[in-house]
Residue, then its C-alpha position, 0 to 999 in steps of 0.5 A: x561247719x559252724x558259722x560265726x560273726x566277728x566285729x571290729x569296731x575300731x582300727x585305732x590301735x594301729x599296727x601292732x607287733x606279731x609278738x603281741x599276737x597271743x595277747x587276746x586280752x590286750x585292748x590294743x589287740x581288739x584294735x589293732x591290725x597286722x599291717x597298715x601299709x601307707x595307712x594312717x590311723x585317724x583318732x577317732x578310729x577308722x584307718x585311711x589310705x595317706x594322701x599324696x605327696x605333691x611336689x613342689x620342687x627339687x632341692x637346692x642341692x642333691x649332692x648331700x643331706x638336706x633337712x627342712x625345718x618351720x618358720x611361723x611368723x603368725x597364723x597365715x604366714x609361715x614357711x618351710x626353710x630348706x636347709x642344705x650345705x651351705x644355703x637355705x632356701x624357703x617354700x610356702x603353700x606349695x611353692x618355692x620363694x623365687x629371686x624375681x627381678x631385682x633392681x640394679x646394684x648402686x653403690x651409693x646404697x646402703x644394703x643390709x642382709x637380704x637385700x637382692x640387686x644385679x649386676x653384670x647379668x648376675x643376682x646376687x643377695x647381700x649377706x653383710x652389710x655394705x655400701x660401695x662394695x661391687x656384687x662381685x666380692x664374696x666378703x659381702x655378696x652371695x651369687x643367685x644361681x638360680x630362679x629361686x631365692x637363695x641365702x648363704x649359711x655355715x651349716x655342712x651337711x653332716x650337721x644338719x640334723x643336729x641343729x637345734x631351733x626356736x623361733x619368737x615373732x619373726x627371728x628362728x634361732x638356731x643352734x649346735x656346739x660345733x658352730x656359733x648361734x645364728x638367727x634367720x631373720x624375717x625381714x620381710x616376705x621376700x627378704x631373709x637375713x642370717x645374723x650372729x648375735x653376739x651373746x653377751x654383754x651385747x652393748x658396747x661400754x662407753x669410755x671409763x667415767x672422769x670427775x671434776x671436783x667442785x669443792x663447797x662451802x665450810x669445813x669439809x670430811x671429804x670422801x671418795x666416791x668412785x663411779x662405774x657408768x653403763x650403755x644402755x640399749x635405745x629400746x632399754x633392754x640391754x645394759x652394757x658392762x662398764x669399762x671400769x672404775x673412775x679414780x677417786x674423786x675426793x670431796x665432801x658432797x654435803x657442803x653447799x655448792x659442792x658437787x663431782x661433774x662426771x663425764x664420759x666418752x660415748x658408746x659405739x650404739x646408737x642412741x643410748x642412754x647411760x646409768x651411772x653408779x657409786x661406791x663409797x670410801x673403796x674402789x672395791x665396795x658395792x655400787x649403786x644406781x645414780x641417775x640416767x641420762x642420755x647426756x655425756x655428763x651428770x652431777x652428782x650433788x650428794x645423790x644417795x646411791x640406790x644399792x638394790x640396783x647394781x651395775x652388770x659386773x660381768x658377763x657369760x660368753x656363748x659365742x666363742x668357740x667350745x662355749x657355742x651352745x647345742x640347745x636353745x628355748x625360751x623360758x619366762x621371757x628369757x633366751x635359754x641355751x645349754x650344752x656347750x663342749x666345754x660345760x655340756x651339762x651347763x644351761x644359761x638364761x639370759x636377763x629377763x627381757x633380752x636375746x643376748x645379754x649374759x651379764x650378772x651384778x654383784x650382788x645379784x639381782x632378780x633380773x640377771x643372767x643365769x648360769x647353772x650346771x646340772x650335777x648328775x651321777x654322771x655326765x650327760x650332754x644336755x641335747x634339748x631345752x623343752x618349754x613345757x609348764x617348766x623347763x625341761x632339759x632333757x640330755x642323753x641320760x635323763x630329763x630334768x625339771x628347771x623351775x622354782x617353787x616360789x614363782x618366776x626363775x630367779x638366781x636365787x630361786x632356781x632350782x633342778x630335778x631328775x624327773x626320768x632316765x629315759x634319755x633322748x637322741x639328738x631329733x627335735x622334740x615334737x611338742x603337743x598340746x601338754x606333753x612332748x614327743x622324744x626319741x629315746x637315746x637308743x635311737x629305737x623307741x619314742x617317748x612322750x612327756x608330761x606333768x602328772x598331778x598323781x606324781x607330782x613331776x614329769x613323768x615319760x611313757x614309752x609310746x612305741x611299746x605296742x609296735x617294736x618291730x617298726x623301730x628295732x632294726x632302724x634309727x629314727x633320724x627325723x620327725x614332726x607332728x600335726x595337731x589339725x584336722x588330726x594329731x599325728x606324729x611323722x618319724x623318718x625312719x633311717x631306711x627312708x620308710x616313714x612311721x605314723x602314730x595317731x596320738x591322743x593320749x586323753x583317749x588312749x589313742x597311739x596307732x602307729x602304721x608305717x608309710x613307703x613311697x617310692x624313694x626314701x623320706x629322709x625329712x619332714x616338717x610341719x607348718x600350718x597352710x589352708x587352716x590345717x596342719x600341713x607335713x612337707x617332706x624331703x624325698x631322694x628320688x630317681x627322677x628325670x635327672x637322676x638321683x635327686x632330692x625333692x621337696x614335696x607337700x602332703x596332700x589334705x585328705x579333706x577335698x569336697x569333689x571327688x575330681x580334687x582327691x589327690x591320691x599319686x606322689x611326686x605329682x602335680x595338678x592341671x586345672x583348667x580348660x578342658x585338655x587332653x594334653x597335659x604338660x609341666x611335668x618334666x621331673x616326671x620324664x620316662x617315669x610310668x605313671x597313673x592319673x585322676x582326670x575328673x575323678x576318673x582313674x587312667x593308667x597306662x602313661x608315661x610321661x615323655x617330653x615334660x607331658x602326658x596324653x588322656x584318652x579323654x579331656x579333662x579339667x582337674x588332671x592329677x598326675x604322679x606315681x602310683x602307690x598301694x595301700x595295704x591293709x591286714x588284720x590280726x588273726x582272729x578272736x571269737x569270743x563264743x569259742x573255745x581258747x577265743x578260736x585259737x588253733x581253730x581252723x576258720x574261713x571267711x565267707x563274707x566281709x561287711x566293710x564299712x567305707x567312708x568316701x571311698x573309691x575301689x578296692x581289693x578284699x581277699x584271704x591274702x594279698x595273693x588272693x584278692x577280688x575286686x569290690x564293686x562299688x559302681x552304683x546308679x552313676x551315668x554312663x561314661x563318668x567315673x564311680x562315685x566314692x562310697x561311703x556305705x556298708x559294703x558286703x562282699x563274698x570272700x574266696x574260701x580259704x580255710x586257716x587257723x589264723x584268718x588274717x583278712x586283707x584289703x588293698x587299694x591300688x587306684x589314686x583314689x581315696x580309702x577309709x575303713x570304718x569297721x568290719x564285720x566278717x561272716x566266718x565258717x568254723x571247725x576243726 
């Protein structure tokens, strides 16, 4: 039979749907493969077997859903909030934050939210604040049921994966329409607080201002004046409403010696400082700016009120019920929120430079809350705010550009534009360096989104469009995105299997796999640990005590020894003295699993009693689930012959597979047929193989087919990454 050589230079196009097999001509299928089972797609072209997943600990409750979702207060400090029915929990660099030993409750102390005391034998944290009040009383008190740091919140678990957040310095605002906005705040690194802001007009009024008049000296055109007076925040961001008109003070301010003394009685704040404004001849007439004083009194004798600047006359309410907002960002300097149940094509800005304040002036003015509703051919609930180069809203019909062509969004500058009606679900956007990733409102297709100069608006891209069979009998539910060693999207699918895509889209890059474990995914987010982007994951599992969620890390593929590659899920590490015994691994009782000891791989364990026996020491012990990874190509295309090979019966005869630190594996015609790679070299007796990374040829079992379709899989924790491969093949027929 005629031979013939085949190179496959790149495995970047991922898994690609058996629909396209005819499409010789398509790059993606000179790239892509039939299958990459717990195989991620790298953008610069090999496919690699996932690391593991670590666990960190089991869920706060297991009963229901629980969603995780990243807090960054800065580069090196960030955390993963675990967010179940009713509470939320916190873990970073693998760990989850623990309660310790709080002092003893005092009743003469002043305790804010977060706080941690005990009490009878209890711990408890403060979840409003309070003095004098006994831990016992729930108004005030949350009980610590565990070891591990706990705060109260009002989420129920079906509503989970509908809150929407965004974060500035240390507060994670989060909201949805069904309940009022809440802030997680930062207190400090062992001290969490949920807050109701209240937006608004968030700075109480002082009392409606008073006059004494004192007349001047000579003939006297007496006016009236009137006077409107504001509170204004310590930290001079919010201005408060006034409590309303004065009643006319009639006087001629020109006289010498005449002058209105107004007063007024205090705001509930804590040291504010008040604007007073006046009108003319009519209670009714514009109001202009006075003075500010942090007095309870000012003169006026015959100040010329500046009427570019007026006082708030009203304000847009977000924290009463069917008014709670389903989406919240941040755009030019100003708190956004959109979509409420009574208005749910409606978006609101607060004024610039403040969280919570709603209010406007009459007339307005450049710096006032915004208030606008998108009108569409039909309704649309905005579900997202996304801040791109503009903002964008992006509802279940569309998505739509906010922005202004003459420079910062001003009332009077604001405008709105359609931009596509490709619509999204309600899972968070995941933003990347200039588009952002959304799930269409389908449910089963994901799209990105960015500026084209070319066209001059935001135009979306369907990324899914090469891999359907991932998504059409499934719902994505979830997802997150790393940008660092690799740009990677993470979906969680709603049958518990996870999707993968290498997203580069400068270099056309968007290779999806598909990842299982054993137990379903069903959240995941991403927060940066070690100077890379790091996935944690929420996992339902039968474990030791059942049916239980677990909270678990993604391992880093990058590891400088082959002892450190942690290649087993739901696992654990032991690193230290020589041992054979390994213990802690209770979550694992009666569980099979396998182990990387030293680099070595041991099977044939089971843990009892929280641990497992090597049948040799060992100092760095990976231990957990086993996992397979498999890897499939596409039937093949020869150029040199006829119709590319189609209908061509071929078979392989030798695979030249180009590995990179890499440990054993199995190549053959089908995965019901394959062979073992030998890759030990010149290692000394008793050690383990080492990883290669070198061109390995191997002779395959003959297997004639028209299709040829080559497969390789790696059962051992060990590493994996296929660079190319070449294939040797006979043909004929």
């Amino acid at each position: 039979m005629p031979s013939a050589k085949t190179l496959v230079r790149s495995l970047a196009g991922g898994e690609i749907t058996p629909e396209m097999y005819g499409r010789l001509d398509n790059v993606k299928f000179q790239t892509g493969v039939a299958l990459a089972y717990n195989a991620m797609v790298l953008p610069h072209g090999p496919l690699t077997k996932r690391p593991g997943f670590k666990f960190v600990n089991y869920a706060g409750s297991s009963a229901a859903a629980v969603r995780i979702i990243p807090f960054a207060f800065s580069a090196t400090q960030t955390m993963v909030v675990e967010l179940g029915a009713g509470y939320a929990r916190f873990h970073t660099l693998g760990a989850t934050l623990l309660v310790g030993t709080p002092a003893a409750y005092n009743g003469a102390t002043a305790y804010t939210p977060g706080d941690l005391v005990s009490s009878g034998g209890f711990n408890y944290v403060c979840h409003t604040a309070s003095t004098g009040n006994v831990p016992t009383n729930p108004l005030f008190w949350y009980l610590q049921t565990s070891i591990y740091y706990e705060i109260p919140t009002p989420w129920s678990a079906a509503d989970l994966f509908a809150l929407k957040y965004t974060q500035s310095a240390d507060v994670l605002t989060v909201a949805h329409n069904g309940y009022a906005v809440r802030e997680i705040r930062r207190e400090g690194a062992a001290k969490w607080a949920l807050t109701q802001p209240v937006i608004g007009a968030s700075v109480a009024a002082p009392g409606v201002p008073t006059i004494v008049v004192t007349a001047g000296v000579g003939t006297a055109y007496n006016k009236n004046a009137f006077y409107k007076v504001t509170a204004v925040s310590a930290d001079g961001l919010e201005e408060s409403l006034s409590a309303g008109a004065s009643l006319a003070a009639l006087n001629d301010l020109s006289l010498s010696g005449s002058k209105n003394t107004v007063s007024w009685v205090a705001s509930s704040i804590t040291t504010p400082s008040y604007r007073l404004y006046k009108a003319q001849n009519n209670v009714g007439r514009l109001y202009g700016f006075v003075g500010e004083t942090t007095d309870l009194t000012l003169i006026d004798d015959n100040i010329q009120p500046d009427y570019s600047y007026n006082p708030p006359a009203s304000t847009v309410r977000l924290d009463t019920a069917g008014n709670y907002p389903a989406a919240v960002s941040y755009v030019e300097q100003r708190r956004a929120f959109a979509g409420t149940l009574n208005n749910p094509q409606g978006a609101y800005l607060t004024r610039t430079g403040t969280e919570n304040n709603m209010s406007v002036s009459n007339p307005a003015g450049s710096e006032d809350a915004i208030s606008f509703t998108i009108k569409a051919q039909q309704q649309n609930a905005i579900r997202h705010l996304v801040p791109l180069t503009d903002l964008l809203a992006l509802t279940v019909g569309g998505a739509w550009r906010i922005f202004s062509d003459t420079g910062p969004i001003l009332p009077h500058t604001l405008t709105t534009k359609a931009q596509t009606y490709y619509g999204a679900n309600d899972v968070t956007p995941a933003l990347t360096g200039h588009t952002c990733l959304y799930i269409e409102s389908s449910n089963r297709r994901v799209r990105d989104i960015g500026y084209s100069w070319e066209a001059q608006a935001f135009t979306s891209d369907d990324r899914s469009i090469m891999a359907p069979h991932l998504f059409l009998k499934h719902a994505i539910v979830d997802m997150a995105y790393t940008k660092s060693p690799d740009q990677l999207l993470w979906c969680v699918r709603s049958d518990g299997a996870m999707l993968n895509m290498a997203y580069v889209p400068e270099h056309q890059v968007f290779g999806w796999s598909q990842h299982h474990t054993d137990g379903q995914f069903e959240s995941v987010c991403v927060v940066k640990e070690d100077n890379e982007d790091v996935l944690y994951a929420v996992v339902r599992r039968v474990l030791a005590l059942g049916n239980v969620r677990c909270i678990e890390r993604h391992e880093t593929r990058r590891f400088a020894v082959q002892a450190d590659a942690f290649y087993v899920d739901c696992g654990l590490t032991y690193s230290g003295v020589l041992a054979t015994a390994i213990t802690g691994l209770d979550h694992l009782n009666g569980i099979n699993v396998v182990a990387l000891a030293d680099g070595a791989v041991v099977r044939g364990l089971t843990v009892s009693g929280g641990s497992i026996t090597l049948p040799a020491a060992a100092s760095v012990v990976h231990v957990g689930m086993a996992y397979t990874a498999d890897i499939q190509m596409l039937p093949l295309s020869i150029d040199s012959l006829e119709a590319g090979g189609q209908g061509t019966v071929r078979s392989v005869d030798y695979a030249y597979i180009r590995v990179n630190d890499s440990g054993p594996f199995l190549v053959g015609p089908a995965f019901d047929d394959l062979t073992d790679v030998p890759i030990r070299t010149n290692e000394p007796y008793g050690s383990p193989p080492g990883l290669q990374s070198r061109l390995i040829d191997i002779l395959i079992n003959p297997a004639p087919d028209i299709d040829s379709q080559l497969c390789i899989r790696s059962e051992d924790p060990t590493p994996l990454t296929v660079a190319s491969i070449t294939l040797k093949l006979s043909t004929g027929g």
